[in-house]
N, C-alpha and C positions, 0 to 999 in steps of 0.2 A: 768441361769434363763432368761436371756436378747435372749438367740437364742431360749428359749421354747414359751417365747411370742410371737418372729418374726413368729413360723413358725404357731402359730394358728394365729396371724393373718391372714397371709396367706391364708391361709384354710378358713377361715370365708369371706375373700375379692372374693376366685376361687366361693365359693358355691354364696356368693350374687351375683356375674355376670352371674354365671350359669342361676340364680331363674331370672335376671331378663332376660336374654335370653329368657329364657322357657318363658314369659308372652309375649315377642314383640312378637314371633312366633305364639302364642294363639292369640293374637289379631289382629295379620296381614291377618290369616286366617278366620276367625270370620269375618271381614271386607269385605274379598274380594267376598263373595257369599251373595244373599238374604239367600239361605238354611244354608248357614253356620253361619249366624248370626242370624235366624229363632231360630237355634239347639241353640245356647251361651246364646239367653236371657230365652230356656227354654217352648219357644211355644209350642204348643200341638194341638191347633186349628187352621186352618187357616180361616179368616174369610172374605179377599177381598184381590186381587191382581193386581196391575197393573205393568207399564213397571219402574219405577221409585219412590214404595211404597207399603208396605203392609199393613195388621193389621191385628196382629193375638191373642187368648188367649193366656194365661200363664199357667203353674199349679197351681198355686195361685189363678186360673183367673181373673187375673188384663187384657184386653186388651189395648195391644200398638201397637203403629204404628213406623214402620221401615219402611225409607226412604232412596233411593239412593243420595249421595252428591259426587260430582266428584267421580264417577266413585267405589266407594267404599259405603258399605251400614252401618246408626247409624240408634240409637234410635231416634226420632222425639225430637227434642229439647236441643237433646245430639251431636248437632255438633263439630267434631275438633276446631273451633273458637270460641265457645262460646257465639254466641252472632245471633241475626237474622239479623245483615249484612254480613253475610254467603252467602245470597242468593241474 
């Protein structure tokens, strides 16, 4: 009983490391282009572009703006630090 538990643990610890691999790779990519984080939030419009920020429609049509922050691109108020001493 005691090695049928180890080995689903197991199994359940390989798959959670997997899933969360699978999401840094989703979002390391997603980060690294304007277009590839354009695609992740689902834009569909683009509505102004410059060298350092976008803003595009949604499907939803919610428009947001996506901004460049070291060198990697977020959502406008959605910084890695959390906070507007970011900038």
């Amino acid at each position: 009983m005691k090695k049928k538990f180890l080995i689903i643990a197991g199994i359940l610890v390989i798959i959670l490391i997997a899933l969360g691999a699978e999401q840094f790779f989703v979002l390391r990519k997603a980060h690294s282009t304007f277009e590839n984080y354009y695609a992740f939030r689902g834009c569909v419009q683009l509505i102004q572009r410059t060298y350092d920020y976008g803003i595009c429609k949604t499907k939803s049509g919610q428009t947001i703006k996506i901004v460049k922050y070291q060198g990697k691109w977020y959502l406008d108020g959605d910084l890695p630090c959390g906070s507007i001493f970011c900038l």
